[in-house]
N, C-alpha and C positions, 0 to 999 in steps of 0.2 A: 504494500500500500504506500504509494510515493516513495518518500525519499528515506520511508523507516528500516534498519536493520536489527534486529534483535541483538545481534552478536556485538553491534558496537554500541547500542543504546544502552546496554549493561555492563560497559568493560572496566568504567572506573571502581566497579567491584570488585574485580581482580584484584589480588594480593591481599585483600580479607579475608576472601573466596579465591576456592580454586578452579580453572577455567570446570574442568568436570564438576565440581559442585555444582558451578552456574550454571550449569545445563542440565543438573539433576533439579533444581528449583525454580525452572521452566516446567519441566514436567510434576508438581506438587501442586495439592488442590486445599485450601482452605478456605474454612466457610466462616464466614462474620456477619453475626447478627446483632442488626444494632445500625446505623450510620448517622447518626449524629454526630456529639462531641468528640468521642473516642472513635466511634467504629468507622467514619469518615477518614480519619486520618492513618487507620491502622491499615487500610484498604490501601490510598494513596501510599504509603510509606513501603506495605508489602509489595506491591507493585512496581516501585522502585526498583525494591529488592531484585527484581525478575522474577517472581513467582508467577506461573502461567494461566492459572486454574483459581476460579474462585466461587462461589455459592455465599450470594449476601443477599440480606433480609431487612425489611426493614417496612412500614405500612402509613409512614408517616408522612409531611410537606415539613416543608422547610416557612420557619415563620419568622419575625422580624427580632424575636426575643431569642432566636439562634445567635445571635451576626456575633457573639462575642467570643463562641468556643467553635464553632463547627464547619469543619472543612468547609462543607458546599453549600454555606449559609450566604448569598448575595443579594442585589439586589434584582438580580436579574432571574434570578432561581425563588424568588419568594412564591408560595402557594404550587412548587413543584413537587412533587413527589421525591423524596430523599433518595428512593433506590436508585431512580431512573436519573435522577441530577448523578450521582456517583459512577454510576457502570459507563456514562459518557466521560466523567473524568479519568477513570480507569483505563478505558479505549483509546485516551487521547494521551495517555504515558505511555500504552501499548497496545497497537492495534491487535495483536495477536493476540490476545489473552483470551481467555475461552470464561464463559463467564454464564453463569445458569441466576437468575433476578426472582425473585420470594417478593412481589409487592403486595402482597395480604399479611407480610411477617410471616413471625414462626410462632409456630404453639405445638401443643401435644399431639394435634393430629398430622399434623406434617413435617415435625421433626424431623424420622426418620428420612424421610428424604430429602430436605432440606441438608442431612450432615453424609447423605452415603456418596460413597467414595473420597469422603474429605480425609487430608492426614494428620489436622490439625483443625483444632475452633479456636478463636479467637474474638473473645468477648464483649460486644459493642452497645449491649443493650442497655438500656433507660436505668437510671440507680433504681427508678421505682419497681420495673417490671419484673416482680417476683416471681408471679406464677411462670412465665415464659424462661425465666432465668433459670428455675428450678429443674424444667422441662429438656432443656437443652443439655444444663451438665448430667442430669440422670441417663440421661440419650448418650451422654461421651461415655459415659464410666460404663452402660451397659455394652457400648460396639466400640470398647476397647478405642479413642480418640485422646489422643492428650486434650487440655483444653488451658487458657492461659485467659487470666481475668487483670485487666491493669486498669485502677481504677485512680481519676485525678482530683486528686484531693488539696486543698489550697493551688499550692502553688508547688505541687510534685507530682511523683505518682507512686503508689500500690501494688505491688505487686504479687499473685500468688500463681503456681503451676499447680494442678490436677494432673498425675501420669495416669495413665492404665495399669491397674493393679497395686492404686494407692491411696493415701485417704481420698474420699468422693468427699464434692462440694456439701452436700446436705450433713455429711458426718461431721465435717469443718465446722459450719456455720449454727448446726442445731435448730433447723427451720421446722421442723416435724412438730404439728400439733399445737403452734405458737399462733399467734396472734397478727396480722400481715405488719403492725407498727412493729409488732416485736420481731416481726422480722427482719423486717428493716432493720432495726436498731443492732440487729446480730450482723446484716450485713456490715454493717458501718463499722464498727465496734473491730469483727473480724477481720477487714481489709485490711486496716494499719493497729494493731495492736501495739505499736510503739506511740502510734496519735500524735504525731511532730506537729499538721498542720493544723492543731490547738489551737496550739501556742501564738499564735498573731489570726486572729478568729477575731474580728473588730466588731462586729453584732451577732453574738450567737443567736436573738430568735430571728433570722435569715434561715438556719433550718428549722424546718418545721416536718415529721415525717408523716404525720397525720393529712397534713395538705397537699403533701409531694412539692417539698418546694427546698430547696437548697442553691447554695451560690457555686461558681465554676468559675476556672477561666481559661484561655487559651494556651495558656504555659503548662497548665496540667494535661493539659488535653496532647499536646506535641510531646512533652517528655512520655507520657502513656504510649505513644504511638512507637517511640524509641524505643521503650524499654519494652514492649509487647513485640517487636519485630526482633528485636535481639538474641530473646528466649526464643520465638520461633525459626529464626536462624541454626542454631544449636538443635532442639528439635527435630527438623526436618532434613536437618544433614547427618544427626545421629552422633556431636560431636559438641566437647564440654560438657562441665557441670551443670543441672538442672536443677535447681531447688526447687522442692513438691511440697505441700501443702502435708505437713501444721508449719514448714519451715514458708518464710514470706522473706520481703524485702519490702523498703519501702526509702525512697529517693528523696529530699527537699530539699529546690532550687533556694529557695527566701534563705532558710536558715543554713545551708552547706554540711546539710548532713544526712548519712546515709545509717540505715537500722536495718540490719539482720533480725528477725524476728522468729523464735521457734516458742510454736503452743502445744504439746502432745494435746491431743483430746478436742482440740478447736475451742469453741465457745465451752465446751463442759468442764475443760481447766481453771481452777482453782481463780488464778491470776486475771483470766478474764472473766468469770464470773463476776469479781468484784470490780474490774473496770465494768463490765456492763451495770452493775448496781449506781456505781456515780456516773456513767451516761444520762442512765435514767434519771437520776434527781438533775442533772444539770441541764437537760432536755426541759422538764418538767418547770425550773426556773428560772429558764430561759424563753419561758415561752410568756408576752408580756400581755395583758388588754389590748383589744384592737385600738389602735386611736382615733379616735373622733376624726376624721378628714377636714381641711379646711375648705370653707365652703365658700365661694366668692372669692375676688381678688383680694377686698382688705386683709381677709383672715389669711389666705395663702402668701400676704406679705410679711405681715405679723408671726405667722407660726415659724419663718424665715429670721426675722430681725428679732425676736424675743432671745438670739443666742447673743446679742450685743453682751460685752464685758461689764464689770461691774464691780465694787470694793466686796471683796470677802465675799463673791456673787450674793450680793443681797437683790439684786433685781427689785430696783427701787420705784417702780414704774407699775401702772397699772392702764388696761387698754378700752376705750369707749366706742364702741361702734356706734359711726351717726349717719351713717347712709351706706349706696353700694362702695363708694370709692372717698369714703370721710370717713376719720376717726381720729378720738382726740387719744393726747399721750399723757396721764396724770402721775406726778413724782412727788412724791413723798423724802423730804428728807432725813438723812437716818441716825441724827444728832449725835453719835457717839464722838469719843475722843478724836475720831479721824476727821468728823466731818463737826465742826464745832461752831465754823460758819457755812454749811451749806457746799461749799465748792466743790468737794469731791462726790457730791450727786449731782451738779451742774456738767462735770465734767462727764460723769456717767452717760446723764443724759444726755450730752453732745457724743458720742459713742453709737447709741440709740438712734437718734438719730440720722447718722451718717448709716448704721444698717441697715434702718427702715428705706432711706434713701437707694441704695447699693441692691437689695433682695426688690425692688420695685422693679428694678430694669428686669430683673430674671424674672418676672411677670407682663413684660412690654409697657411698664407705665415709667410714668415722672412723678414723685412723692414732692410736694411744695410743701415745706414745716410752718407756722406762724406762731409766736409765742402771743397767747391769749393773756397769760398774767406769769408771776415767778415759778409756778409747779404746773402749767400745763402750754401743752402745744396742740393746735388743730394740725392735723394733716390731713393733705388732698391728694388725690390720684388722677392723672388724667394721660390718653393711650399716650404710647410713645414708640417712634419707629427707631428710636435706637437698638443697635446690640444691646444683650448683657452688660455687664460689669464683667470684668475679666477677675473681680476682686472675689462675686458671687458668690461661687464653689468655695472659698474660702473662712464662709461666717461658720458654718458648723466644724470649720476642720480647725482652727484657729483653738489655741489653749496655751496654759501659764505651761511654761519647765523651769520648776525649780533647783532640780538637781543639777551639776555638776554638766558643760558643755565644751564640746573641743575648742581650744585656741584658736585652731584656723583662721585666719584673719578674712573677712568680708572679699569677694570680689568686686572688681571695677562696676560690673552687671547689677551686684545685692547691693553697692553703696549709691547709684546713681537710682534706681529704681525709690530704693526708701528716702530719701533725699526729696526726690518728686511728688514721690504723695503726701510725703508731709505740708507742702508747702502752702501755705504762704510762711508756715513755721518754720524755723532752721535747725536742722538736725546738726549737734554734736556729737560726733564719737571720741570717746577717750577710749583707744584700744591700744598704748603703748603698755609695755608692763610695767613701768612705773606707775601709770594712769588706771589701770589695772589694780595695783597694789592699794594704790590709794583710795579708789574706792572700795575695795573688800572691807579698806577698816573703816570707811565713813559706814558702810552697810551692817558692821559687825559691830559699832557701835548704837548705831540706829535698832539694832535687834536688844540688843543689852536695856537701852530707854524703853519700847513697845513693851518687852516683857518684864520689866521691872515696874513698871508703871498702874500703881492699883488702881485707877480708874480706866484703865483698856482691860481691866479683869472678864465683864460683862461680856464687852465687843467680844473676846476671844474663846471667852467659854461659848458663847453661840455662834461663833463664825465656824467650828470645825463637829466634821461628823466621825465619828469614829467608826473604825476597823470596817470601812467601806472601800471601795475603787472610784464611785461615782456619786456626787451628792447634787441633790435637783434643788438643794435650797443653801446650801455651807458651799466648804471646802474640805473633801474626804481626805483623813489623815494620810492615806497613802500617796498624795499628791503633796505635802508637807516639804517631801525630800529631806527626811530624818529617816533613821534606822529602826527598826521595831524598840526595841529598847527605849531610843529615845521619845518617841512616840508612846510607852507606855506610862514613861513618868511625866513628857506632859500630860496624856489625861488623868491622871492621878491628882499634880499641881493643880489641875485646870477644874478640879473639885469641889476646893473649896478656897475661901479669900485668905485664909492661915495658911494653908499649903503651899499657895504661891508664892506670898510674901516670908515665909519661911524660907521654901526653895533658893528665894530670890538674894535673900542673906546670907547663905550660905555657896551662893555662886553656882547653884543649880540653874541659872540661864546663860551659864558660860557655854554649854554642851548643845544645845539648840540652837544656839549664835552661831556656835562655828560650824554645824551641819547647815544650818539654812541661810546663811548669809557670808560669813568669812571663806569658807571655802570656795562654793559656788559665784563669790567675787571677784575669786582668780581665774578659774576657771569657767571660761567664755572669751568669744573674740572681740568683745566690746561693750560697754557701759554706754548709754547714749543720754543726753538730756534734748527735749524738743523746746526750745528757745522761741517767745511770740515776737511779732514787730514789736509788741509795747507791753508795759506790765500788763496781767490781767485783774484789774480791778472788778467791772461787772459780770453779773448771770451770764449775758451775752456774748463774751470774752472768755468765761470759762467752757461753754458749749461749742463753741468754735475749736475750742482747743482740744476736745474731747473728739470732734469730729475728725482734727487733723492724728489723736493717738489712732483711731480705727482704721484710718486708711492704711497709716504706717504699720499697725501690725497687720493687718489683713494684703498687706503686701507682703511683710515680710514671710508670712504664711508661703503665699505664693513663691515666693522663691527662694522655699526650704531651709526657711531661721526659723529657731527658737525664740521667743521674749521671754522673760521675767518681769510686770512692774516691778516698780522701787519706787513707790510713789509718798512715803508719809517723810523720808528724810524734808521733801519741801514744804510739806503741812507743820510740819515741826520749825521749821525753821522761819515759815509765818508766823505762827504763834509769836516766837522771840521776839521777831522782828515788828509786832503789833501790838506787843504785850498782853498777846490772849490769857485767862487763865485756865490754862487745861487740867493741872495738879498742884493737889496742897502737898508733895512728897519734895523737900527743896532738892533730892537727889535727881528726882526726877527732871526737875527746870536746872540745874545742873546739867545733864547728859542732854539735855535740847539745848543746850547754848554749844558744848562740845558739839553738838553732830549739825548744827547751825553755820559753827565754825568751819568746821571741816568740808560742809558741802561747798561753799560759800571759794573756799581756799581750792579746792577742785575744780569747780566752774569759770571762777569768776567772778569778782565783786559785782559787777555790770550786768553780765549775762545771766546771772542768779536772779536779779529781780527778773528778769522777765522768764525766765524758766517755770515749764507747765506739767510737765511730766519727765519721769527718770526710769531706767529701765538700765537691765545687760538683757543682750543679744548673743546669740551663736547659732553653729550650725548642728548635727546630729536629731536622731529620732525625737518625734516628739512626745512628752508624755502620755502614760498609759493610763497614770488614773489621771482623775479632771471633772471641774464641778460642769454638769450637766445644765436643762434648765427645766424652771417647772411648766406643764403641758399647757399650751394655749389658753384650753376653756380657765383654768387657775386664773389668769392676768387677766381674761375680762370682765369688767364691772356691768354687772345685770340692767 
């Protein structure tokens, strides 16, 4: 057919394979059922391979929520039938290949012929399709068929062999008599009994096994295709080692590690017994209340901008619907020690509002804010044929890291980007290590004041949630960036007002200072303060200012920094500088004139009055716990 050779379309195999093998797997038939994420690719990749002979199955079209894992997911292939899209892909890596098409799928009554004459199966089908899955490996173990299941999980894959004359699939997994959830949960469970792809699981109720719903992606699906054509390589040339089933393997790209896994007994082993027992309960709560959908634009821009930042996320705001595309923004200020005149929920609320602004465009409108009095703003919506925000995608992914971040210094790209959003504000960075140093100990002083200070007692005991990962109303301990330990005597201290100030006598907030602030002062690629054209004296000056901190991080988001605020060294050093009275402790108005000083002597006598915000920055992952926010219906007022 034209200008195809077999002999040469296959030759960069050579020296894998030897020329006589290559022509022994021309003449080998195996059958795949399945052609979606997995069975799509293991088709194409066997084909590759030069295998000549195929029997694939498959009853399904190709639909628009394929395009992410599945070979012959296109635009052009949408509402086609998956067999008949693949056996054309097939033909067009190799016209010769002899190829028998199952567009009804497979099941129990046609199994048998579906796998006869095949020398190997190789398993393509749906995670959910039990009963057919069932069907097929009982069909290999009774007509003597290896069969080879790689299954993509995160961001790797799974792997197990079934020989002839060794354990069968069903004895593996313990499917007989169970329940189809509990099937599943055996299937799952049984794949990767080592469960690497856990471990970075960003929303577990994403599976759901009840609903047939779990997440994929195309890097699982290509390694599966690899490592399922590999084994079949070995297989059908009758050459290397074969690990069979209770022995498994299991690959992951994310984390760079590779697990040999042996279960005597499959699911009936001791070990996985008890991981299926915690599957179960982590399934179970994992699985959250459907949530209310947002219904109309307001609310879908709001359920958007409600992840706006906020002190100790107090989410000081509360939301009034007043038409299809009006609604007002009501703030409350949160009077504690930090916020003594109000500023730091001005500043919130300029935050708020810069999100409300940003999640509008990812709905086609323009948000107009208008300040009605000092705690409330109307906003309006009206269409808009702009793009998005490129900032968008950024409100939900955006969070503090307080632990410890690489030095790496900022590129040309991260410094001019953040630079820009901030503006009309001007961004400092002090990233030398002197500048570096010196802030550690303005921050490690600044930590020694907050928690020595018996009137930030209240703030603190209700700013944090203990032995959580996510809090919808605090800040969960685990996001603190202290060690268990240290985290257990502060909630201990954080008990009662004698504890504290006991603690605090005895130099129990030396240990806390230098986990949450000295240390992680050095390490980062920069301290930054955001400097206004002019002090900020009014409401309307600090909301400005709050809008230019959201851009800056929600940029920084964007391209892959970390923030920490560091925002009370200037509330404190207002205070000083105004003679507010924050505390009757003279220790206390002591270490806010040191940490007045010291900011003052970092910045700049000049640039400090007009300084709005203070923060380090770097690069590496971002935090894993992190305060969440609470659900829509909550923030609005009836």
């Amino acid at each position: 057919m034209g200008d195809f050779d077999n002999s040469r379309a296959f030759v960069r195999n050579l020296g894998w394979v030897t020329p006589d093998e290559q022509a022994l797997l021309r003449g080998r038939r195996v059958a795949i059922a399945g052609l979606g994420g997995v069975g799509g690719s293991h088709l194409v990749t066997l084909a590759r391979l030069g295998i000549g002979k195929f029997h694939i199955a498959d009853l399904d079209v190709f639909e628009i929520e394929n395009f992410n894992r599945q070979y012959g997911a296109k635009v052009s292939t949408l509402g086609r039938p998956k067999a008949e899209v693949l056996a054309e892909v097939a033909r067009d890596v190799n016209p010769d290949v002899e190829l028998r098409v199952f567009g009804a799928g497979v099941d129990a009554d046609n199994v048998d012929d579906f796998l006869a004459g095949a020398d190997l199966y190789v398993d393509g089908l749906d995670f959910f399709a039990v009963a057919a899955r069932r069907a097929v490996f009982a069909a290999c173990a009774r007509m003597g068929i290896p069969a080879i299941t790689a299954a993509p999980l995160g961001m790797g894959a799974a792997l197990l062999n079934f020989m002839p004359g060794g354990m069968t699939f069903d004895e593996y997994f313990g499917m007989a008599g169970v329940s189809e959830n509990e099937q599943l949960l055996r299937f799952f469970v049984g794949l990767a009994p080592a469960g690497l792809q856990q471990r970075y699981l960003v929303d577990p109720s994403s599976i759901d096994l009840a609903e047939h719903r779990g997440p994929s992606t195309a890097m699982g699906c290509e390694l599966c295709a690899g490592v399922a054509a590999s084994q079949a390589l070995k297989i059908l040339l009758n050459r290397g080692d074969v690990l069979a089933a209770p022995h498994g393997l299991q690959y992951d790209a994310y984390l760079n590690k590779l697990r040999h896994t042996w279960r005597p007994g499959g699911n009936r082993n001791p070990l996985q017994r008890l991981t299926l027992a915690v599957a179960r309960e982590r399934l179970a709560a994992a699985r959250p209340p459907a949530p209310t959908p947002p219904t109309g634009r307001v609310h879908e821009v709001l359920d958007l901008a409600r992840w706006a930042p906020s002190g100790d996320n107090a989410q000081p705001w509360r939301f009034e619907v007043l038409g299809d595309d009006k609604f007002a923004v009501h703030t409350r200020a949160a009077g504690d020690i930090y916020d003594l005149r109000g500023h730091a929920t001005q500043l919130a609320m300029g935050t708020l509002l810069e999100t409300i602004a940003i999640a509008a465009t990812a709905s086609g409108a323009r948000a107009e804010a208008r300040r009605r009095d000092d705690l409330v703003f109307d906003v309006s919506l009206t269409d808009s044929a702009d793009t998005a925000s490129p900032l968008a995608p950024a409100i939900r992914l955006r969070r503090v890291q307080r632990r410890p971040m690489p030095t790496t210094p900022l590129t040309a790209r991260q410094h001019r980007a953040l630079v820009k959003a901030a503006f009309p504000f001007e961004v400092r960075f002090l990233s030398s290590p002197r500048d570096r140093a010196r802030a550690a100990r303005l921050n490690f002083a600044n930590s020694l004041l907050r928690l020595g200070t018996p009137e930030a007692f209240d703030t603190h005991a209700a700013a944090i949630e203990w032995n959580v990962e996510n809090s919808e109303e605090a800040m969960p301990d685990r996001a603190l960036g202290v060690n268990p330990v240290t985290a257990r005597i502060m909630r201990w201290a954080l008990g009662s007002r004698q504890r504290a100030a006991g603690l605090d006598r005895l130099g129990g907030s030396l240990g806390p200072a230098v986990e949450m602030d000295l240390v992680p002062g050095f390490a980062c690629a920069a301290h930054f303060v955001l400097v206004g054209p002019r002090p900020a004296r009014t409401p309307d000056d600090y909301v400005a200012a709050g809008r230019a901190v959201q851009r800056f991080w929600l940029t920084a988001t964007v391209v892959g920094l970390q923030v920490q605020p560091q925002y009370t060294p200037l509330v404190f050093r207002e205070y000083v500088r105004d003679g507010v009275p924050f505390s009757n402790s003279p220790t206390s108005v002591g270490r806010a004139r040191a940490v007045a000083a010291k900011l003052a002597d970092l910045v700049g006598e000049e640039p400090v009055e007009r300084a709005v915000f203070y923060g380090r920055i770097g690069g590496g992952p971002p935090a894993t716990a992190r305060s969440t926010r609470l659900p829509l219906e909550r923030l609005l007022l009836p």
